[in-house]
Backbone as XML, in Angstrom:
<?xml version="1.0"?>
<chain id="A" units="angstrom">
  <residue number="1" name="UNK">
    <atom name="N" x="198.795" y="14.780" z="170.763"/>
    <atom name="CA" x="199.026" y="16.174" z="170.865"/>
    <atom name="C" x="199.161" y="16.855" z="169.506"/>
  </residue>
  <residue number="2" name="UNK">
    <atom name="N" x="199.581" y="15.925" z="168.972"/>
    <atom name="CA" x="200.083" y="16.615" z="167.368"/>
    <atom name="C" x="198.114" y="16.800" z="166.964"/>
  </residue>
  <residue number="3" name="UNK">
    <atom name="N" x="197.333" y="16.135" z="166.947"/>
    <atom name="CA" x="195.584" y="16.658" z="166.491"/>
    <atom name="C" x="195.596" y="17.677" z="167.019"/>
  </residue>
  <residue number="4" name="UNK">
    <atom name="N" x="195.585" y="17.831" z="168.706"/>
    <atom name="CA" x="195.174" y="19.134" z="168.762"/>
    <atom name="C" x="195.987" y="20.644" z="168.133"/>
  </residue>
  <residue number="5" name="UNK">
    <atom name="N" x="197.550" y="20.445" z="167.715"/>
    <atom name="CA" x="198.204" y="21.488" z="167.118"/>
    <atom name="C" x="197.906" y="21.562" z="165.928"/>
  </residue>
  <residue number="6" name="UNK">
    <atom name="N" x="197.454" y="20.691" z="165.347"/>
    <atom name="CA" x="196.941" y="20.977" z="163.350"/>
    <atom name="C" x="195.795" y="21.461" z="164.032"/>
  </residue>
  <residue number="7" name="UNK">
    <atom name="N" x="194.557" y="21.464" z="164.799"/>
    <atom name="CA" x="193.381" y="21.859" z="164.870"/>
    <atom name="C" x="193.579" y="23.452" z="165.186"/>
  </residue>
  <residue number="8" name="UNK">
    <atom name="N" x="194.910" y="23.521" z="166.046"/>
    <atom name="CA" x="194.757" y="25.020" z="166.594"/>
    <atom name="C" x="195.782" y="25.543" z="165.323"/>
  </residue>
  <residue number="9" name="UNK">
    <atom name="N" x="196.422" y="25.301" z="164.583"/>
    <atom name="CA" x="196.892" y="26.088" z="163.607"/>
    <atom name="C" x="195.796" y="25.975" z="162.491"/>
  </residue>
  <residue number="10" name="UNK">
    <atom name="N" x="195.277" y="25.464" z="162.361"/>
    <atom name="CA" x="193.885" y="25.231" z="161.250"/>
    <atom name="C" x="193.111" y="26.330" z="161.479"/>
  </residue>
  <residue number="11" name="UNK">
    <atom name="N" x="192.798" y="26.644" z="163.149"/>
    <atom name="CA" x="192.343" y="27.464" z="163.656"/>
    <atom name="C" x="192.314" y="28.718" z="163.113"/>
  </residue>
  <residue number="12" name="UNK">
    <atom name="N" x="193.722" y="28.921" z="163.434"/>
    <atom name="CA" x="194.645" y="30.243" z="163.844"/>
    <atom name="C" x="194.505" y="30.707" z="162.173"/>
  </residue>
  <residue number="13" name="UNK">
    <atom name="N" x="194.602" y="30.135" z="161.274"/>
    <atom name="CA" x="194.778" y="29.923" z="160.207"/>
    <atom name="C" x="193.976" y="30.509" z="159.025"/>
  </residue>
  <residue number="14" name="UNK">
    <atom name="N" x="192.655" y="29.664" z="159.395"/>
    <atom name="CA" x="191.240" y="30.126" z="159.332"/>
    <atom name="C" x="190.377" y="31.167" z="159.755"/>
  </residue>
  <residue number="15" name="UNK">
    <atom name="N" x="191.127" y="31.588" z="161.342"/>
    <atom name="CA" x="190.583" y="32.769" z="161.759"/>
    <atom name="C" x="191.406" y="34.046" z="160.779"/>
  </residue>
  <residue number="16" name="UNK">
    <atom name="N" x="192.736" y="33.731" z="160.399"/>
    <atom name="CA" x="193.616" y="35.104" z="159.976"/>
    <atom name="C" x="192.542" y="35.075" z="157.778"/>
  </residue>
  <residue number="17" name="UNK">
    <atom name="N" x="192.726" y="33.714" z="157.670"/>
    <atom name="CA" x="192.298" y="34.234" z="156.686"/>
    <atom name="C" x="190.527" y="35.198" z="156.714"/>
  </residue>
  <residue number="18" name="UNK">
    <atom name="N" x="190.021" y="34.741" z="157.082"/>
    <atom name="CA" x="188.554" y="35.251" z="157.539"/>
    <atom name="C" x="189.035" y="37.041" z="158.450"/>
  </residue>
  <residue number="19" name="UNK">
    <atom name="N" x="189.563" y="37.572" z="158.837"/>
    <atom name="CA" x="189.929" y="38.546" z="159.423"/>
    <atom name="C" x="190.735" y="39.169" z="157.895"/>
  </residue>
  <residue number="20" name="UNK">
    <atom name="N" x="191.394" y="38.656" z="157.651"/>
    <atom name="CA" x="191.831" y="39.573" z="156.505"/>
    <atom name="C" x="190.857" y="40.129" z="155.020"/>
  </residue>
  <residue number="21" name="UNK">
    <atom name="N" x="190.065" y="38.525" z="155.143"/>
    <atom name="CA" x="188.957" y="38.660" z="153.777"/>
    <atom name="C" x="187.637" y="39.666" z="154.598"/>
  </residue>
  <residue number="22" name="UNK">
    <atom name="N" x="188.093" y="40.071" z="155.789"/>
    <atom name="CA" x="186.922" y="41.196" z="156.439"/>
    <atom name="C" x="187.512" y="42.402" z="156.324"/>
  </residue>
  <residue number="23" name="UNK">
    <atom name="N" x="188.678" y="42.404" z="156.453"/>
    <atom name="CA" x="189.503" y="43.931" z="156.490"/>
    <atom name="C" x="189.658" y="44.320" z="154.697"/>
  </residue>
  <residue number="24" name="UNK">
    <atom name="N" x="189.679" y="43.453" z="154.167"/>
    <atom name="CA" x="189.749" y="43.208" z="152.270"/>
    <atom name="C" x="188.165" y="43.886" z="151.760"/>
  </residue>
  <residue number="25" name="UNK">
    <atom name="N" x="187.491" y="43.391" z="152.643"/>
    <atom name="CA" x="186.005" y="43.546" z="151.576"/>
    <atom name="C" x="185.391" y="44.951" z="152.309"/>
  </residue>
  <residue number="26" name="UNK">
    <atom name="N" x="186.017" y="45.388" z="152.914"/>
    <atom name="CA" x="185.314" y="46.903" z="152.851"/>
    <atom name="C" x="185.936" y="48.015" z="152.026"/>
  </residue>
  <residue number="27" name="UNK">
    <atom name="N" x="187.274" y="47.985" z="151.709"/>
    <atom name="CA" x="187.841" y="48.838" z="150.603"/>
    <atom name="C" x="187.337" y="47.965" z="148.911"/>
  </residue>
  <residue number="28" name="UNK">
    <atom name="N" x="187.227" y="46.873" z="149.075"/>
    <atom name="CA" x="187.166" y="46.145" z="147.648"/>
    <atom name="C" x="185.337" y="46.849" z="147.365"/>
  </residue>
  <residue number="29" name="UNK">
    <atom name="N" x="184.543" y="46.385" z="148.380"/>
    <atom name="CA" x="182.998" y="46.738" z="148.497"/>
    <atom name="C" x="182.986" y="48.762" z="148.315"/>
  </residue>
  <residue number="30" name="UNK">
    <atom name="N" x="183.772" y="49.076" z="149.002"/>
    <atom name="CA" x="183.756" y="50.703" z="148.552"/>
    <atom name="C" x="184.301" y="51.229" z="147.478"/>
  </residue>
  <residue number="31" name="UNK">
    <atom name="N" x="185.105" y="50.273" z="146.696"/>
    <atom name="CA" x="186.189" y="50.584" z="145.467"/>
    <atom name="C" x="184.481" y="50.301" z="144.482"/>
  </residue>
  <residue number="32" name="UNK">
    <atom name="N" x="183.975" y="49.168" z="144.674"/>
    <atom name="CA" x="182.463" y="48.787" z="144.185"/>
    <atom name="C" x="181.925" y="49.744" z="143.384"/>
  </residue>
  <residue number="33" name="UNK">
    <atom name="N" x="181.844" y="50.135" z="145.201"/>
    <atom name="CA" x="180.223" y="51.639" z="144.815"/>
    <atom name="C" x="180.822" y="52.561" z="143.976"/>
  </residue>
  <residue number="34" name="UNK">
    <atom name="N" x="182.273" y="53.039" z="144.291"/>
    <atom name="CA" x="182.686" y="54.122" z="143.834"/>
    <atom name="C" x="182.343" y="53.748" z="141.880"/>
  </residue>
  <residue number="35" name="UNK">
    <atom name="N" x="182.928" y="53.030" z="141.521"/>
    <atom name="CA" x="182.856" y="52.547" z="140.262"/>
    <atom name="C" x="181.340" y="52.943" z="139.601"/>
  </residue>
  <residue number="36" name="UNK">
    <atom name="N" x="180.353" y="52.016" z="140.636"/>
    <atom name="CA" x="178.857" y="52.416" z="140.296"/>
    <atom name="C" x="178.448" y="53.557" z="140.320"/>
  </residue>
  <residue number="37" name="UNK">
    <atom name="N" x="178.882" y="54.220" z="141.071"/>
    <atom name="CA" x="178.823" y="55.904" z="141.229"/>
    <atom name="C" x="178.814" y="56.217" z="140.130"/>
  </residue>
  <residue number="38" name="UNK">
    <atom name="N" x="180.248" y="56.004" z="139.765"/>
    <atom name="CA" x="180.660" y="56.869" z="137.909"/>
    <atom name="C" x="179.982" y="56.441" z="137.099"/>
  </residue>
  <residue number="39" name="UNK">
    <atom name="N" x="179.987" y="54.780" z="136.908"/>
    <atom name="CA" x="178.960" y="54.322" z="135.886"/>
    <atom name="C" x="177.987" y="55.295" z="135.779"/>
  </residue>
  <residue number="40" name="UNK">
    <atom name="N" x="176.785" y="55.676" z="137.126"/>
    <atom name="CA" x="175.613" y="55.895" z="137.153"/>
    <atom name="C" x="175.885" y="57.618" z="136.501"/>
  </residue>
  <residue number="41" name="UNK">
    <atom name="N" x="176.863" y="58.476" z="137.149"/>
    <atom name="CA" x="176.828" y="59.595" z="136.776"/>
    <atom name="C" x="177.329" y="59.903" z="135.237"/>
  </residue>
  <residue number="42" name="UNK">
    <atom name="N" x="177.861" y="58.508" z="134.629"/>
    <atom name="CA" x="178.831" y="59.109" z="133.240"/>
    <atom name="C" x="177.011" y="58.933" z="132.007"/>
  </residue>
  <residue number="43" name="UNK">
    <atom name="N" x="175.904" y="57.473" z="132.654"/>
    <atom name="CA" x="174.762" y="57.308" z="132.745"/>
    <atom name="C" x="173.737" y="59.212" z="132.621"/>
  </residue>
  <residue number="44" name="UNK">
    <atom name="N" x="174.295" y="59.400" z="133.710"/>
    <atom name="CA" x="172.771" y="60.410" z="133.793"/>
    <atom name="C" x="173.355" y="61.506" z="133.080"/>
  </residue>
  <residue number="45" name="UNK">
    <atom name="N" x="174.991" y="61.777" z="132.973"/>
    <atom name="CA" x="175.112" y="62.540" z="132.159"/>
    <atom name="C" x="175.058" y="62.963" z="130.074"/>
  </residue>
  <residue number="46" name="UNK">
    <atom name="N" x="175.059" y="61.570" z="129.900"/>
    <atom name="CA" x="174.457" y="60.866" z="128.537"/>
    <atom name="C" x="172.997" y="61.303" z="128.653"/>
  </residue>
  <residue number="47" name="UNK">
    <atom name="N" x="172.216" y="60.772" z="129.675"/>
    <atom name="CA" x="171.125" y="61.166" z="129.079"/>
    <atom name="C" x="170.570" y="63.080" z="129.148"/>
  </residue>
  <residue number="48" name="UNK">
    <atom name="N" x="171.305" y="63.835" z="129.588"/>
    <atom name="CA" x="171.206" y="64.814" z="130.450"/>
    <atom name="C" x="171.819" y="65.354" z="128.833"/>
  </residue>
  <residue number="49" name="UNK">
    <atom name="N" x="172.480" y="65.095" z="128.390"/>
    <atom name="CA" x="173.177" y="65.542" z="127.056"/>
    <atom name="C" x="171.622" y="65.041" z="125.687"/>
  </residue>
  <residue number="50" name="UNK">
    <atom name="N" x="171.344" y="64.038" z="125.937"/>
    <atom name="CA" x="170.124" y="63.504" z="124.684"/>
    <atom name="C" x="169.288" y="64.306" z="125.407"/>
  </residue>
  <residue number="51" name="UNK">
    <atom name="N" x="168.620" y="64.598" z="126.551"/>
    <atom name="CA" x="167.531" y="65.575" z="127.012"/>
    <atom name="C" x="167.811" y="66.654" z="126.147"/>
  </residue>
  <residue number="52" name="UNK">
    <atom name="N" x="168.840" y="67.325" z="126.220"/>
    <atom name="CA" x="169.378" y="68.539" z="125.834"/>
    <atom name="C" x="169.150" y="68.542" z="124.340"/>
  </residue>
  <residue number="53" name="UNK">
    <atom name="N" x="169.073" y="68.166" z="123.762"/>
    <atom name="CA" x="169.530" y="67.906" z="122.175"/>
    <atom name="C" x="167.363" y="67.432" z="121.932"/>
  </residue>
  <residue number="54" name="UNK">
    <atom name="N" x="166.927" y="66.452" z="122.606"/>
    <atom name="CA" x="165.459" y="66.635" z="122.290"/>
    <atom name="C" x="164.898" y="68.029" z="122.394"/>
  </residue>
  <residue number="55" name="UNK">
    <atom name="N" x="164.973" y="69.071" z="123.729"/>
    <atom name="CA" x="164.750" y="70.062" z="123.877"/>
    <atom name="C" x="165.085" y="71.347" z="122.532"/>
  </residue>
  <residue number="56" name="UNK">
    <atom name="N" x="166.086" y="71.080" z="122.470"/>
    <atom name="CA" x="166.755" y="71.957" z="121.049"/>
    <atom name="C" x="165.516" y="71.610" z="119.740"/>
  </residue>
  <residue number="57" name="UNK">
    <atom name="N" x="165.432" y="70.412" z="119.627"/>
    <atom name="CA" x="164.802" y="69.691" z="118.406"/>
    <atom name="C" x="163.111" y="70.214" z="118.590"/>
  </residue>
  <residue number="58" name="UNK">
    <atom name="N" x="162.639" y="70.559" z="120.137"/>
    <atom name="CA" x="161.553" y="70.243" z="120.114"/>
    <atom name="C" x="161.212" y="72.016" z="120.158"/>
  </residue>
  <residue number="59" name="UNK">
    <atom name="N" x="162.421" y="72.556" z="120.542"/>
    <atom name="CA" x="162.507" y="74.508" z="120.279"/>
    <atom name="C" x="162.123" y="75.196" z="118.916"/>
  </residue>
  <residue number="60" name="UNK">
    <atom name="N" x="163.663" y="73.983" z="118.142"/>
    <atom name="CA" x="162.947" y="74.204" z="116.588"/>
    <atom name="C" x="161.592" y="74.678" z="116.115"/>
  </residue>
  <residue number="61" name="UNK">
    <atom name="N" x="161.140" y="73.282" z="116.241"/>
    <atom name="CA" x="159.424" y="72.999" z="115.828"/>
    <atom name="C" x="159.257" y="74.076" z="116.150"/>
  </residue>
  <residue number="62" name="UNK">
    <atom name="N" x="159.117" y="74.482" z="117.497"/>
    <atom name="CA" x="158.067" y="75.474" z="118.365"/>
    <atom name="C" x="158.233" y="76.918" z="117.295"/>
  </residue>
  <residue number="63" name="UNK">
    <atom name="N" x="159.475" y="77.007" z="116.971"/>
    <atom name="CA" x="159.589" y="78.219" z="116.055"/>
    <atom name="C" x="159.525" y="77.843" z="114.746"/>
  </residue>
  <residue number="64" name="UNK">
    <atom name="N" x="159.145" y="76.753" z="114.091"/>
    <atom name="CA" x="158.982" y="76.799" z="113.161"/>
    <atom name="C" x="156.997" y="76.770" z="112.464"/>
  </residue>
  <residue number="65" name="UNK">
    <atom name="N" x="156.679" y="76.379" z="113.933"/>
    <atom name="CA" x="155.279" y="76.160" z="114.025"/>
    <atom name="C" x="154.728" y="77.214" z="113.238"/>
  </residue>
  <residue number="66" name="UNK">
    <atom name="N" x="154.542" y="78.482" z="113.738"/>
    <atom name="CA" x="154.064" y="79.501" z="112.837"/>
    <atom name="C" x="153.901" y="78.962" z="111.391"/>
  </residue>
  <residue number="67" name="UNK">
    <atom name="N" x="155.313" y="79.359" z="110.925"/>
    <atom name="CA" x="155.494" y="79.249" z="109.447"/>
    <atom name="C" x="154.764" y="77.919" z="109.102"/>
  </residue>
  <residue number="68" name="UNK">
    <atom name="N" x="154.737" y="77.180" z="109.420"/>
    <atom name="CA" x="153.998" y="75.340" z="108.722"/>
    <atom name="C" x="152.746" y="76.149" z="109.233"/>
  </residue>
  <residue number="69" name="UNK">
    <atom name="N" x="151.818" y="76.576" z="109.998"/>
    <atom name="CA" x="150.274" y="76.922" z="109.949"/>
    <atom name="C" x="149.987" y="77.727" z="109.197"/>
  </residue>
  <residue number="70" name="UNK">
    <atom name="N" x="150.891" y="78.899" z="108.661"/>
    <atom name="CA" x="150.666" y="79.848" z="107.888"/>
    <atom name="C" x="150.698" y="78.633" z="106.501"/>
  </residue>
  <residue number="71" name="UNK">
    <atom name="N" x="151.571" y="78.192" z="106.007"/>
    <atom name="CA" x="151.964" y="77.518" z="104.643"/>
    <atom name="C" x="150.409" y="76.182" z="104.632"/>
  </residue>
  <residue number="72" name="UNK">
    <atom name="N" x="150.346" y="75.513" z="105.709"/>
    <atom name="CA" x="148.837" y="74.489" z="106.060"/>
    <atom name="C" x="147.568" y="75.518" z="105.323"/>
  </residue>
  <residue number="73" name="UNK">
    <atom name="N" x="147.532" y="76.544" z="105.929"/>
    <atom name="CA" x="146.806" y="77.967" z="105.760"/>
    <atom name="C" x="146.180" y="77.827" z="104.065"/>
  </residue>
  <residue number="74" name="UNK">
    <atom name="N" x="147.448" y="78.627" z="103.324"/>
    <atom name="CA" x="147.836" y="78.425" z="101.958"/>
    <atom name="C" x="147.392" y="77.113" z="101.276"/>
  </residue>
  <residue number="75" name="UNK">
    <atom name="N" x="148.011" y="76.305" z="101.662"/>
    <atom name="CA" x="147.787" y="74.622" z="101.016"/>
    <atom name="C" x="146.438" y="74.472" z="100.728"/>
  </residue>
  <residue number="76" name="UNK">
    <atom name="N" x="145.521" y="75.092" z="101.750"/>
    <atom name="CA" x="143.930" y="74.477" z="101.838"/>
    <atom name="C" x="143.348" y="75.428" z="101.135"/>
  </residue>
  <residue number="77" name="UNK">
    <atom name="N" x="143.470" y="76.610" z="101.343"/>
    <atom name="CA" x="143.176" y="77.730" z="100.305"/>
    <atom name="C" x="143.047" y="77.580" z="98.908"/>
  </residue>
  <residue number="78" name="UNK">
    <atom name="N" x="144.540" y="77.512" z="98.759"/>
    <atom name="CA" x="144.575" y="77.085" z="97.150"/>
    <atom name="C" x="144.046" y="75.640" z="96.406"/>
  </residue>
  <residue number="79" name="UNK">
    <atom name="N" x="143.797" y="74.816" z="97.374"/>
    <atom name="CA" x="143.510" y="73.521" z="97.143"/>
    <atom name="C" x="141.719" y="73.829" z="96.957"/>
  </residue>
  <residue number="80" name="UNK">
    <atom name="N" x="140.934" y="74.622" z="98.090"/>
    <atom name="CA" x="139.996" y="74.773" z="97.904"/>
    <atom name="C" x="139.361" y="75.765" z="96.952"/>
  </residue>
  <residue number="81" name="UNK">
    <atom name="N" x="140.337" y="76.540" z="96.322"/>
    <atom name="CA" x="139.949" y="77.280" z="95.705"/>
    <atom name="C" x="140.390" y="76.591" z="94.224"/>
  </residue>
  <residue number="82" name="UNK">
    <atom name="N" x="140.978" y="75.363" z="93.799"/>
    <atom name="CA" x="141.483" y="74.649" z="92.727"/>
    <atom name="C" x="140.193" y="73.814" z="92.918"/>
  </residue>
  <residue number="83" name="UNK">
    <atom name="N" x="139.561" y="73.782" z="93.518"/>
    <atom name="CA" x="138.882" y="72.572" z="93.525"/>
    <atom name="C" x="137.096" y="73.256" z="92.618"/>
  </residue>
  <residue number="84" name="UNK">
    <atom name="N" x="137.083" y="74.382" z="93.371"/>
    <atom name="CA" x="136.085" y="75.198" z="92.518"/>
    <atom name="C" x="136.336" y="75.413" z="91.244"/>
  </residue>
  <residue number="85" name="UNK">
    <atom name="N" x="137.774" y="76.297" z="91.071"/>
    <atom name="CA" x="137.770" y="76.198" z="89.491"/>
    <atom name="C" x="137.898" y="75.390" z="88.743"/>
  </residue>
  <residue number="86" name="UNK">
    <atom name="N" x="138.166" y="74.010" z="89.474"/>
    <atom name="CA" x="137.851" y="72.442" z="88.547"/>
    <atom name="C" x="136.204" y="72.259" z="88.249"/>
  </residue>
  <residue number="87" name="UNK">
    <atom name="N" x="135.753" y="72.350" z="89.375"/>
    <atom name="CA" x="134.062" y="72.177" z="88.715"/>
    <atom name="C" x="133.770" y="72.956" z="88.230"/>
  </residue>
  <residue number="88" name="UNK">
    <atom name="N" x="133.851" y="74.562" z="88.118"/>
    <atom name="CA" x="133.627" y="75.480" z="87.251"/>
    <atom name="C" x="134.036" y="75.268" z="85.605"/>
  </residue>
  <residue number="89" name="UNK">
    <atom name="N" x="135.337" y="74.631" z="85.604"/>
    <atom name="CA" x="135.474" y="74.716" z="84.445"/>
    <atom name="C" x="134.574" y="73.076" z="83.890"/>
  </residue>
  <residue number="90" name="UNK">
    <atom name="N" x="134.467" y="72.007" z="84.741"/>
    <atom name="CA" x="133.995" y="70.881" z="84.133"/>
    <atom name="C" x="132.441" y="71.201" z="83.897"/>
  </residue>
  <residue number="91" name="UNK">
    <atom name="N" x="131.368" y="72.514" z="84.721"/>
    <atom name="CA" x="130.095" y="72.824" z="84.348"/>
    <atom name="C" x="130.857" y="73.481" z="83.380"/>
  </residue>
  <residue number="92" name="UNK">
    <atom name="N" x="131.483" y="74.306" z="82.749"/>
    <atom name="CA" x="131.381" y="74.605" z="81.180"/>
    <atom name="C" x="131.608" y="74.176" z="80.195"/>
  </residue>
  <residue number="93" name="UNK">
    <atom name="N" x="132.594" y="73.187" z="80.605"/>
    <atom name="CA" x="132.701" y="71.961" z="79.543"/>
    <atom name="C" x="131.551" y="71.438" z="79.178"/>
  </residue>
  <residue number="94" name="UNK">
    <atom name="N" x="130.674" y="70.981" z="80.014"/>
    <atom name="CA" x="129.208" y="70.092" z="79.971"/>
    <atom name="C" x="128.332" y="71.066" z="79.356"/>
  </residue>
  <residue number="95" name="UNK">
    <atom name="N" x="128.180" y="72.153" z="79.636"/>
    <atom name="CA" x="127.554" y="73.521" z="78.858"/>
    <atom name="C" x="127.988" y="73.220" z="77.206"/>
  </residue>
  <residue number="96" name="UNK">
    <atom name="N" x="129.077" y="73.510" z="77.324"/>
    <atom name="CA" x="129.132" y="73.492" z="75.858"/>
    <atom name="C" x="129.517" y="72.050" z="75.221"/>
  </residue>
  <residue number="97" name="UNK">
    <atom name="N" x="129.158" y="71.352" z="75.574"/>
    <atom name="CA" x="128.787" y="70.000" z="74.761"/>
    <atom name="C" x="127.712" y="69.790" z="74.762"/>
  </residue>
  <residue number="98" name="UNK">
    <atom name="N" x="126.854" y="70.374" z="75.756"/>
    <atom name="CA" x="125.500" y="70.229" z="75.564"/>
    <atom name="C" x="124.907" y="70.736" z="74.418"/>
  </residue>
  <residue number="99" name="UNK">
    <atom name="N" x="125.899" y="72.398" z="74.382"/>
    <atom name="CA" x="125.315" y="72.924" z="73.179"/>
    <atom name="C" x="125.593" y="72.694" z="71.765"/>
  </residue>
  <residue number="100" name="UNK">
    <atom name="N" x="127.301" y="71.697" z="71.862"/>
    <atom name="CA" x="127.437" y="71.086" z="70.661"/>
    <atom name="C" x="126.593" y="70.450" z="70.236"/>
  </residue>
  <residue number="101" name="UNK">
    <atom name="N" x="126.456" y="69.472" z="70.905"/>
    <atom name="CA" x="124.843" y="68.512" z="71.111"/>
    <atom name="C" x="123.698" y="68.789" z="70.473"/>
  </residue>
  <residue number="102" name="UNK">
    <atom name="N" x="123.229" y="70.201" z="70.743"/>
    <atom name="CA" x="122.282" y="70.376" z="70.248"/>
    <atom name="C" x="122.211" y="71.155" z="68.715"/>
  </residue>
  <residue number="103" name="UNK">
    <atom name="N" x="123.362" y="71.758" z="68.571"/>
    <atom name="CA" x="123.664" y="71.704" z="67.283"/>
    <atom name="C" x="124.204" y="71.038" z="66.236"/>
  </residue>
  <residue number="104" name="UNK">
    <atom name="N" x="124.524" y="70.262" z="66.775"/>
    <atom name="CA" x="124.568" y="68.673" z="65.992"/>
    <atom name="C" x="122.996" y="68.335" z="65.367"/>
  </residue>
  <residue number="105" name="UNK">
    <atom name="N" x="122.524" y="68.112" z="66.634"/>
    <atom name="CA" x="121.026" y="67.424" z="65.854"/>
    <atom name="C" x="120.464" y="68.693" z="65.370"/>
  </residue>
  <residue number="106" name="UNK">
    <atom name="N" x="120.536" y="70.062" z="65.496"/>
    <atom name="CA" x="120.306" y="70.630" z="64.168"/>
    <atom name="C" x="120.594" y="70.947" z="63.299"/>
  </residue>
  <residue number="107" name="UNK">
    <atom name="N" x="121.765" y="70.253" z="63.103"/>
    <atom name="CA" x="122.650" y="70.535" z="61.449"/>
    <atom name="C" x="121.927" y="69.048" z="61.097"/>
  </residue>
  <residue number="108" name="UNK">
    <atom name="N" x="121.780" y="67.995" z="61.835"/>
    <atom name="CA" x="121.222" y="66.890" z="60.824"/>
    <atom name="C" x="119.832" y="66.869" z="60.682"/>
  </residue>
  <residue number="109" name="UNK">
    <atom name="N" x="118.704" y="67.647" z="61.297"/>
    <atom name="CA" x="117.788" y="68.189" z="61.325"/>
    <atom name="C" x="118.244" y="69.083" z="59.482"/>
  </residue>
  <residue number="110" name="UNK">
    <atom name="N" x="118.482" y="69.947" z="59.672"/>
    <atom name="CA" x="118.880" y="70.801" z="58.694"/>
    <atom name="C" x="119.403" y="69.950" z="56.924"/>
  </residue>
  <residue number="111" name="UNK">
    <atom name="N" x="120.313" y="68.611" z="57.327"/>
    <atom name="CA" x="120.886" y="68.240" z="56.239"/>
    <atom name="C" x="119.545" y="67.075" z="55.742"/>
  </residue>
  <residue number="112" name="UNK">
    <atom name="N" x="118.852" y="67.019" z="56.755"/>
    <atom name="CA" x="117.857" y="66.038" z="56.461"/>
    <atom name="C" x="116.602" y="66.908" z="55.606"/>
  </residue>
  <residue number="113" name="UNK">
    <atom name="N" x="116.036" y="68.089" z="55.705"/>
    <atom name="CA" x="115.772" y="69.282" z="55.189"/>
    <atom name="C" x="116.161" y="69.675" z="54.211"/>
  </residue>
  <residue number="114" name="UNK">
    <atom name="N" x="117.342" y="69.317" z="53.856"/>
    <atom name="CA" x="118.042" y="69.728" z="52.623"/>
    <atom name="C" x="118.218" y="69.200" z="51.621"/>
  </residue>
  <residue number="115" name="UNK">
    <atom name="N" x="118.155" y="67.313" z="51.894"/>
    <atom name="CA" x="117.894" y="66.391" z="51.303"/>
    <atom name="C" x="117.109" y="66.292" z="50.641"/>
  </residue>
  <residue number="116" name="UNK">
    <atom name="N" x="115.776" y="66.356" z="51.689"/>
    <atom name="CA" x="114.441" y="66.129" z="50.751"/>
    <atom name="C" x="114.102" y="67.192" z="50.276"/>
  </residue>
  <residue number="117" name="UNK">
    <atom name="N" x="114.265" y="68.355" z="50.781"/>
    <atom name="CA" x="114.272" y="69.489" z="49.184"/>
    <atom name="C" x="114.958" y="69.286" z="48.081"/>
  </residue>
  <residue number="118" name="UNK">
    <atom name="N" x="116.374" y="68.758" z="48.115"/>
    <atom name="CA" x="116.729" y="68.615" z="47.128"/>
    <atom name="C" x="116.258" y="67.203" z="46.118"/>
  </residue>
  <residue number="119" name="UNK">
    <atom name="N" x="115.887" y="66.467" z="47.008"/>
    <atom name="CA" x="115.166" y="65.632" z="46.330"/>
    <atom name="C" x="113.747" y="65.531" z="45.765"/>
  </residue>
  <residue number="120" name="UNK">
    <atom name="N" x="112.607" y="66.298" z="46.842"/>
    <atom name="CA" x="111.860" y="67.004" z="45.509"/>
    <atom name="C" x="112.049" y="67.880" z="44.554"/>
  </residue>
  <residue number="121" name="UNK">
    <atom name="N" x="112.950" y="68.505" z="44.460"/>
    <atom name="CA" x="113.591" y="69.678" z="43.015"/>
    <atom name="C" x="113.982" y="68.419" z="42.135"/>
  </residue>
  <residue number="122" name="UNK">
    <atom name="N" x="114.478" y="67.324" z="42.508"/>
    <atom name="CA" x="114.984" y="66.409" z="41.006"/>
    <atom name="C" x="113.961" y="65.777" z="40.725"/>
  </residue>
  <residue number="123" name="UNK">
    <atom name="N" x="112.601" y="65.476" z="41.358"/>
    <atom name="CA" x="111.674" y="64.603" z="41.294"/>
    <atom name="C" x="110.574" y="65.618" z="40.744"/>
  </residue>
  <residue number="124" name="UNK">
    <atom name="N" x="110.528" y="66.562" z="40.688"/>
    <atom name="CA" x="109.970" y="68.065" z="39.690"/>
    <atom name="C" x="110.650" y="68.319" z="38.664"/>
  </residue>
  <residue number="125" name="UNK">
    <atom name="N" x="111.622" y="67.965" z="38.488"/>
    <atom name="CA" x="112.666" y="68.099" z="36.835"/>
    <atom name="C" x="112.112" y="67.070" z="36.457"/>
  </residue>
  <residue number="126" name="UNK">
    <atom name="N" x="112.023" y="65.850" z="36.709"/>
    <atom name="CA" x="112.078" y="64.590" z="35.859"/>
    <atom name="C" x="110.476" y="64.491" z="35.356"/>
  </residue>
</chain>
């Protein structure tokens, strides 16, 4: 008799713990979600705050856009217009070395001329 009273208090026992760990896990399982809840909302509100702050950043630009196309504008302008008066001035450079150039070889044209005149005048003295 004593087996069957450990079996039915084993029972009894087993059933209370299992009845209580059922009445336990629906406040413990809803205490859960609630938690995940906040997690998720303290979550979307972080990003809901960085949305906010890209938007601001990306407002900026939008108003600053103008001004950088106008200044882009400028940049190429003056760049293209530096770029002409670089070859302008490097064809006059080449101009006038050309024409150094050519007055070079006629000053030695000239000193060579001057030579041999002066060297027939000493070769007529002697």
């Amino acid at each position: 008799m004593t087996d069957n009273m450990e079996k039915l208090a084993d029972s009894v026992g087993l059933r209370l713990i299992a009845r209580l760990s059922m009445i336990g896990a629906t406040p413990v399982l809803g205490m859960l979600g609630y938690l995940a809840m906040g997690w998720l909302d303290a979550k979307f509100i972080e990003q809901a705050k960085a949305t906010a702050v890209v938007a601001s950043q990306v407002q900026d630009v939008s108003e600053q856009l103008p001004q950088l196309k106008d200044r882009v504008l400028t940049l190429e302008t003056n760049s293209t217009r530096g770029r002409a008066e670089r070859e302008r001035f490097q064809d006059d450079a080449l101009e006038q070395l050309r024409l150094m150039q050519s007055d070079i070889r006629a000053l030695i044209a000239g000193q060579a001329a001057m030579t041999a005149t002066m060297e027939a005048e000493r070769r007529q003295k002697r």
